[in-house]
C-alpha positions in Angstrom: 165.0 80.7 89.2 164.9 78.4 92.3 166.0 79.4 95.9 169.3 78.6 95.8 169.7 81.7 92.7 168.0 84.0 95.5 171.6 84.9 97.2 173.8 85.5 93.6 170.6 87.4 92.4 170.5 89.3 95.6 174.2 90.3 94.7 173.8 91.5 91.2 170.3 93.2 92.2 172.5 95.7 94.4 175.5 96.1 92.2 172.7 97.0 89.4 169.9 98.5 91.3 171.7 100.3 94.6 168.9 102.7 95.6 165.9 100.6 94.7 167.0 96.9 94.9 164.2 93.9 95.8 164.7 92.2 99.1 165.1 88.6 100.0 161.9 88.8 100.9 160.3 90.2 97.6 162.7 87.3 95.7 161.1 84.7 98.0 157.5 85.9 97.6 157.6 85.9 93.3 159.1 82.1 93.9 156.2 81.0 96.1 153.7 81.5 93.1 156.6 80.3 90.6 155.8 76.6 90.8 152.7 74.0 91.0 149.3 73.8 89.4 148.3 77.3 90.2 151.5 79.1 89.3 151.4 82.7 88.1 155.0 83.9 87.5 157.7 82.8 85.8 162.0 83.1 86.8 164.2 82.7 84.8 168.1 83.1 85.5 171.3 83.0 83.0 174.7 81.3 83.8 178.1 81.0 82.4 180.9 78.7 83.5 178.6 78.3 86.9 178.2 82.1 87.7 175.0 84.1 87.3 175.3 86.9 84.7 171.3 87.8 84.6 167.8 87.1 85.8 164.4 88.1 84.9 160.8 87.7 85.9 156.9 87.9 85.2 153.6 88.1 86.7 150.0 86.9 85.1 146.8 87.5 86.2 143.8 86.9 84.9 144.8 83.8 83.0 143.0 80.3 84.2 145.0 77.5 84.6 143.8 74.6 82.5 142.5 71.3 83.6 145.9 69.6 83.4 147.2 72.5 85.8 149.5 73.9 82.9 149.8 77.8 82.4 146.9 79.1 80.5 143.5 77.7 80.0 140.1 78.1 77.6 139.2 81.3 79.9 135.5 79.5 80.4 136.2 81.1 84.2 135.9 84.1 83.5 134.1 84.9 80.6 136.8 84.5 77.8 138.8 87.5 78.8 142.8 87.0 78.2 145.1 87.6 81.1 147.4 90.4 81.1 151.3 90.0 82.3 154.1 92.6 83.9 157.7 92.1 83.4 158.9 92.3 86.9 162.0 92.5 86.6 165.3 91.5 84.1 168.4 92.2 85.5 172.2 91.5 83.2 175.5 91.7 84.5 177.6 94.7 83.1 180.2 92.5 81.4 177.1 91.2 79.6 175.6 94.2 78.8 175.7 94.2 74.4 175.8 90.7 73.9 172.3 90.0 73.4 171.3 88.3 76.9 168.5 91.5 77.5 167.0 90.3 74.2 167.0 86.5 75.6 165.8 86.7 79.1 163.0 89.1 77.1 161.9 86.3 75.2 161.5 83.9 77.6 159.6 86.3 79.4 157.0 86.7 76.7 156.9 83.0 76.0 156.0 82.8 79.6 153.3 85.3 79.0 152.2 83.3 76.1 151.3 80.3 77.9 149.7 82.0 80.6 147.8 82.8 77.8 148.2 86.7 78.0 147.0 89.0 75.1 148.8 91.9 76.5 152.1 92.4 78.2 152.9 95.9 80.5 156.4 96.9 82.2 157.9 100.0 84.0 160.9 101.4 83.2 163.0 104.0 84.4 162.8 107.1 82.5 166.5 107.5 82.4 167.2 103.6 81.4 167.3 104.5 77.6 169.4 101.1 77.0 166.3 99.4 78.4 163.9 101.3 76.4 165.6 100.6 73.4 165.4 96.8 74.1 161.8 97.0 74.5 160.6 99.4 71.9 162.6 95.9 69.4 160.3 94.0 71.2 156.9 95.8 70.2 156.2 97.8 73.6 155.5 101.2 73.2 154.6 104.1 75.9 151.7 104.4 77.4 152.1 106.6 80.3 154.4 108.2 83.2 154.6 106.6 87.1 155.6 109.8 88.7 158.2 108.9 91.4 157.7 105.4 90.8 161.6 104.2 91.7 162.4 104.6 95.5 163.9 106.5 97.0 165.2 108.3 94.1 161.9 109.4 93.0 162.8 108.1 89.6 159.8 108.4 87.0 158.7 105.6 84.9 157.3 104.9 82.2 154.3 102.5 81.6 155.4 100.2 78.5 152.0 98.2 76.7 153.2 95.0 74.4 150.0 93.5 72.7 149.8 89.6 71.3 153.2 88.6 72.8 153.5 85.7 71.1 153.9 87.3 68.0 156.6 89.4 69.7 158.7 86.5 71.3 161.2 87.2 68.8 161.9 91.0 68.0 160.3 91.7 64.3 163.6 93.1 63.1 165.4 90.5 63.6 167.6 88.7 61.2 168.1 85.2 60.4 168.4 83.2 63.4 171.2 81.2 61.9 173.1 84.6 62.1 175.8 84.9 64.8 175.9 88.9 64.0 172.0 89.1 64.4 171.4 90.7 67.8 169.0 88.5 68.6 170.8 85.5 67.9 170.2 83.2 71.6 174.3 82.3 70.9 175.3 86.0 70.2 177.6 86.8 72.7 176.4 84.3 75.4 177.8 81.1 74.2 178.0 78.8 77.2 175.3 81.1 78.7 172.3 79.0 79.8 169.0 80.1 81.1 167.0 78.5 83.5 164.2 78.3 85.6 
């Protein structure tokens, strides 16, 4: 994602997301650690035909950046401990929702996470976004815990999601063969043409 996505992102975050949508603001702050030696998230945005149809995004902490200034590091800093990441955000159009784009944006997301380095990957979710649950409980996450109230001002509950070793996760362990255009998590499932982006 670069600053130019921030105004078509801005329009799918409220069409999505009416009561509890990020600001401009919040959008501008996650890209200000999104680039350069020190960077500590990761945007990502999807298009087809030169429209947006989805975004995502994720924080890391703890993670040192190597001597080169790429993502991840030996962890000398600070004693060897991995970092952890959050899943921010991921966000699909309607008319994509089914065709496998979730499933995409999610991996890049935990390949992020991966060279950050990250042994462990955590998310909220609201407690009512079963299609959202679904996707993640393919991915390896599994429940942890309640936010009560967390999603504003709805006072939504969420629930705390825990992936551990994403890498291992980047690509759902039920899925099929890759080659597969009826395998769900198949990149051109459903979202030929559809590139993603950072």
């Amino acid at each position: 994602m670069r600053w130019w996505d921030i105004e078509p992102v801005l329009q799918v975050e409220r069409e999505l997301f009416p009561e509890d949508a990020w600001s401009r603001g919040m959008f501008w702050s996650e890209l200000a650690h999104a680039r350069g030696p020190a960077a500590t998230r990761r945007y990502v945005v999807a298009e087809e035909g030169g429209r947006l149809v989805g975004y995502a995004g994720l924080t890391a902490a703890g993670a040192q950046p190597d001597g080169d200034g790429a993502p991840g590091g030996d962890g000398a800093s600070d004693g060897g401990a991995a970092g952890v990441a959050d899943v921010q955000t991921i966000a699909v159009t309607r008319d994509h929702w089914g065709t496998g784009l979730g499933s995409r944006l999610l991996t890049e997301l935990l390949r992020a996470a991966t060279a950050f380095e990250c042994a462990e990957v955590f998310l909220e979710c609201r407690i009512d976004n079963v299609r959202a649950q679904k996707l993640y409980e393919r991915f390896g996450f599994e429940t942890i815990g309640v936010r009560k109230g967390y999603y504003q001002p709805g006072n939504v509950d969420a629930l705390v999601m825990r992936l551990t070793d994403p890498a291992a996760s980047a690509n759902p362990p039920n899925s099929m063969n890759p080659q597969d255009p009826q395998d769900p998590t198949n990149p051109v499932n459903g979202v030929e043409g559809t590139e993603t982006h950072g």
